[in-house]
C-alpha positions as CSV (number, residue, x, y, z in Angstrom):
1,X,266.3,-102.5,-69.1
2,X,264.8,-99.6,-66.8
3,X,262.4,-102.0,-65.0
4,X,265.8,-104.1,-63.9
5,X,267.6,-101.1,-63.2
6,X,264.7,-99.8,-60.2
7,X,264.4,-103.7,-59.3
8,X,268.1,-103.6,-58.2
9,X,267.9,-99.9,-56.3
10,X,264.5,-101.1,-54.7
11,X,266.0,-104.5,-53.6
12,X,269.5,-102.2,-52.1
13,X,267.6,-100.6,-50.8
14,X,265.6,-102.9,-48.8
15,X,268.7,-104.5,-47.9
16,X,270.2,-101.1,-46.6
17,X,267.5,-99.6,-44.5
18,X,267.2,-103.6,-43.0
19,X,270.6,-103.2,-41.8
20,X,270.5,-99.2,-40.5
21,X,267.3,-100.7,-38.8
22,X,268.8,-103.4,-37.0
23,X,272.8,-102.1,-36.5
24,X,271.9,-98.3,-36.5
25,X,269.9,-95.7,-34.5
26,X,266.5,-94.7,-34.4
27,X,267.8,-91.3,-35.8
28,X,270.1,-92.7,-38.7
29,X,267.2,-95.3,-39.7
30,X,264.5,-92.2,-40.1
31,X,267.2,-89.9,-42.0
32,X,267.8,-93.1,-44.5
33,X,264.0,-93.6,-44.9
34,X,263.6,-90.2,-46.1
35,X,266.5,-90.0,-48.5
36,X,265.5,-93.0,-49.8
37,X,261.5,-92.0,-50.4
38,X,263.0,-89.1,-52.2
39,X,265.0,-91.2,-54.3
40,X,262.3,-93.1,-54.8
41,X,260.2,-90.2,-55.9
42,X,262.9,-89.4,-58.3
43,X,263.3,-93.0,-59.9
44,X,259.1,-92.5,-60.2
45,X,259.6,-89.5,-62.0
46,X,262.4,-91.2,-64.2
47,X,259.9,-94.0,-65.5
48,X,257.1,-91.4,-66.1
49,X,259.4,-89.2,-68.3
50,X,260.4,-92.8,-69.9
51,X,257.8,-93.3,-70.8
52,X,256.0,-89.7,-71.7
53,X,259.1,-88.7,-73.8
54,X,259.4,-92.0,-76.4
55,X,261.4,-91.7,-79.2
C-alpha cells in the first residue's frame, strides 16, 4: 500500500514541476524543486520508519 502511495506523489509530482517548468518562471520552478526534494526526503524517511518500526 505505501509503495502505491509514493508512486502517485512521485508521478504528481513529475507532472507538476513539468508544468511550473514550462508555464512558470525560472524562480517559481527552483522554489518547487526544492519543496519538493524536501518532501521527498520526508516520504524517504516515511518508508525507512516503515519499515524499522514493524509491528
Amino acid at each position: 500500500m505505501l509503495s502505491r502511495y509514493i508512486i502517485a506523489v512521485i508521478l504528481v509530482w513529475v507532472i507538476i514541476l513539468t508544468i511550473v517548468k514550462f508555464f512558470g518562471s525560472s524562480t517559481r520552478f527552483r522554489t518547487m524543486s526544492i519543496f519538493c526534494a524536501g518532501f521527498l526526503i520526508g516520504m524517504l524517511a516515511m518508508w525507512i520508519a516503515v519499515h524499522v518500526y514493524k509491528k
